[in-house]
N, C-alpha and C positions, 0 to 999 in steps of 0.2 A: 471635392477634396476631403480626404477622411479626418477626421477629428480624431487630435489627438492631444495627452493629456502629460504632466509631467510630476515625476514623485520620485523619492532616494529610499534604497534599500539599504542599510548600510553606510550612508556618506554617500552613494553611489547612485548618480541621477541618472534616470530611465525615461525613455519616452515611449510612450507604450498608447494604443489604440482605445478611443473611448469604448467602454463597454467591457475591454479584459478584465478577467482575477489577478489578483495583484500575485497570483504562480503562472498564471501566462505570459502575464508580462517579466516576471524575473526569469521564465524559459527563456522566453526569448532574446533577454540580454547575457545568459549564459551565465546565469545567479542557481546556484541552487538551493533552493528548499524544502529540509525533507518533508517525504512524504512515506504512506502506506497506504491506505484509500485510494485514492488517487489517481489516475488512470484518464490519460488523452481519449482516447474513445467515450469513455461514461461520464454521464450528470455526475458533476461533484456533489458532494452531502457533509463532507468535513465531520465524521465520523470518528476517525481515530485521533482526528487532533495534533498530530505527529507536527502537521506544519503551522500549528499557531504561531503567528507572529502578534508584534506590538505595532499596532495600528493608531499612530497621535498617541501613545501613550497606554491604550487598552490593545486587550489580548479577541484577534481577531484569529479564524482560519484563512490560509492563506487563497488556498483551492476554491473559496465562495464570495471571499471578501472582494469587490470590483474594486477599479484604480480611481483615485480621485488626482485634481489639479492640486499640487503642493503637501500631501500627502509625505508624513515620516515615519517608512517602517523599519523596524527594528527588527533582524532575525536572528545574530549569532551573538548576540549577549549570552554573557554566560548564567543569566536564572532563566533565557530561552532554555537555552543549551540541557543545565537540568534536570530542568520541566523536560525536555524531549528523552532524556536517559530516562527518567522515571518513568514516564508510561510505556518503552522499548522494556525497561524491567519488568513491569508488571502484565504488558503480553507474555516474557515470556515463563511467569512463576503460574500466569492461572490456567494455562495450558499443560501439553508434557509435551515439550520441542526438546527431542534427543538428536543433535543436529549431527554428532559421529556416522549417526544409522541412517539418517533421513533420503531420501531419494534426492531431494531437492534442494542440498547444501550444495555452496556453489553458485547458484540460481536466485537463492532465498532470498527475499528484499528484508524479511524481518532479522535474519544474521545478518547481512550485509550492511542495514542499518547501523545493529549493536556494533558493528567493527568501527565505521565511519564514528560514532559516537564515542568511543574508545572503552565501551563494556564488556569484560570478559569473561563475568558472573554475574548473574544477578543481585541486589545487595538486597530483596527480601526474601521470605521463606516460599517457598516452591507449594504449594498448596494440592498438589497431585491430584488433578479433577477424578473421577471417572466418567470418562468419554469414549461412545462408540465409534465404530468403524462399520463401513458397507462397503465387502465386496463385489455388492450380488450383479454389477452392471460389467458385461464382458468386456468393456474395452476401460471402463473408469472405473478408479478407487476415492472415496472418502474416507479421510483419517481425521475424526472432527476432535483428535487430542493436537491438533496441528491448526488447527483453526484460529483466527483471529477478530473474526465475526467483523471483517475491513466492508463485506457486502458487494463485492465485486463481482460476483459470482450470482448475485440476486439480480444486480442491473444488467449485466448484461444478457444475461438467461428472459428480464424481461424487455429492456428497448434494442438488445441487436437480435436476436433468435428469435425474440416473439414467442415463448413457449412457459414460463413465469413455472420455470422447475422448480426453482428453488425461493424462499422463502424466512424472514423473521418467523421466529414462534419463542413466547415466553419474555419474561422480562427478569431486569437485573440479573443475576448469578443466574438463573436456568434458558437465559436468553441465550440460544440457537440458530442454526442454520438446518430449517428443515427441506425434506423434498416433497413434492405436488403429486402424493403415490401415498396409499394404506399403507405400505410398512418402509418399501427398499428404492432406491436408485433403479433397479433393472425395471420398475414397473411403472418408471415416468418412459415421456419421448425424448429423452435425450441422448444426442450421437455426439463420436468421439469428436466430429466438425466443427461441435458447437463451439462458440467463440468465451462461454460460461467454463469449457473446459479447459482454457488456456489464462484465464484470468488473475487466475489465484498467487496471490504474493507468496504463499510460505508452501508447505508441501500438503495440502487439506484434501487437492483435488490434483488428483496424481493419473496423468493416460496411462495405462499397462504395456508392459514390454517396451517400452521407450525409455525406464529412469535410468539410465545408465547408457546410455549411446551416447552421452559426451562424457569423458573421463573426468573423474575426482582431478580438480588440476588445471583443466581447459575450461571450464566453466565461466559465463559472466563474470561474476566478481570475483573470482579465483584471480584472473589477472587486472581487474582494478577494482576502486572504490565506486558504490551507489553513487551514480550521481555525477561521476565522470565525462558522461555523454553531453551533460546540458554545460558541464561547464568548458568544454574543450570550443562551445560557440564562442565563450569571453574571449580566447586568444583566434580565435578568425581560425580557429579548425574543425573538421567534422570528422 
């Protein structure tokens, strides 16, 4: 019989499988907590931090932290809450996310966030990095002023494709996402197939001739909120 363990999210008691993250276990009861890292396919690393909750009291990720017996977490307090607009702000000041122009508003988990959070500007200074772009691969674009540096794009490039295109390089403020090639994207082996070309939360890694085959309007979050999906489990819908 499977071992299983018991803990509240919110007031709200879960019983959930020994061994889950305590975001598996709230998937699965149809709890949402946000995320942007994050990703069912890939090893979680709790990276952006997006889904820190209050774990007994301390601030845990939720995507790494496993479920314990009796276990009280905390997720939509409002210095959660916050805490989760601030770092949505400050992705999106050290970047330059023009989300009017972007291929992939609509789609975007890092707008889609800021709407769920109810931010509709930034509240610090916009910091205008300078950041390049590589068109050089026929079927991919990178636009790394769109980048989040979430790293979903490095895991999956190395545990589902097996091909480790892409890469950390640098640290603090010059920390990047580079690629496994002397200068450009066209000189790695990556195809438009790869599963690293579908990953990307914001618009960083864009397929060519595809950003516009769903209309401004019909898009994911065009017609609801991030996070819809997991919570439509809570009322027994899919």
């Amino acid at each position: 019989m499977e071992k299983t363990v018991k803990f509240t999210i919110d007031g709200v008691e879960i019983t959930a499988k020994a061994g889950q993250t305590i975001m598996q276990a709230a998937d699965e009861a149809g709890i949402y907590i946000p995320r942007l890292c994050y990703m069912n396919e890939l090893k979680p690393h709790g990276s952006c931090r997006v889904c820190t909750v209050m774990v007994n009291g301390n601030p845990q990720a939720a995507c790494t932290q496993p479920v314990a017996e009796g276990t009280v977490v905390k997720s939509e307090t409002e210095k959660i809450q916050a805490s989760r607009r601030d770092i949505v702000d400050m992705l999106f000041v050290e970047g330059n996310h023009f989300c009017m122009v972007c291929e992939k508003s609509g789609n975007c988990e890092l707008q889609a966030m800021a709407y769920r959070l109810g931010i509709c500007a930034p509240k610090y200074p916009y910091l205008f990095p300078k950041l390049d772009v590589d068109g050089s691969h026929p079927d991919i674009f990178i636009d790394r002023n769109r980048c989040i540096l979430c790293g979903r794009c490095v895991e999956a490039s190395q545990d589902i494709d097996g091909k480790g295109v892409f890469e950390f390089v640098g640290r603090g403020q010059e920390k990047r996402v580079a690629v496994n090639a002397e200068a450009k994207l066209a000189d790695t082996n990556m195809e438009v197939t790869d599963k690293a070309a579908d990953v990307c939360p914001v618009g960083a890694i864009i397929k060519k001739r595809v950003g516009f085959a769903v209309p401004v309007g019909e898009r994911l979050y065009d017609k609801e909120p991030i996070g819809s999906d997991i919570e439509r489990k809570k009322n027994g819908k899919t």
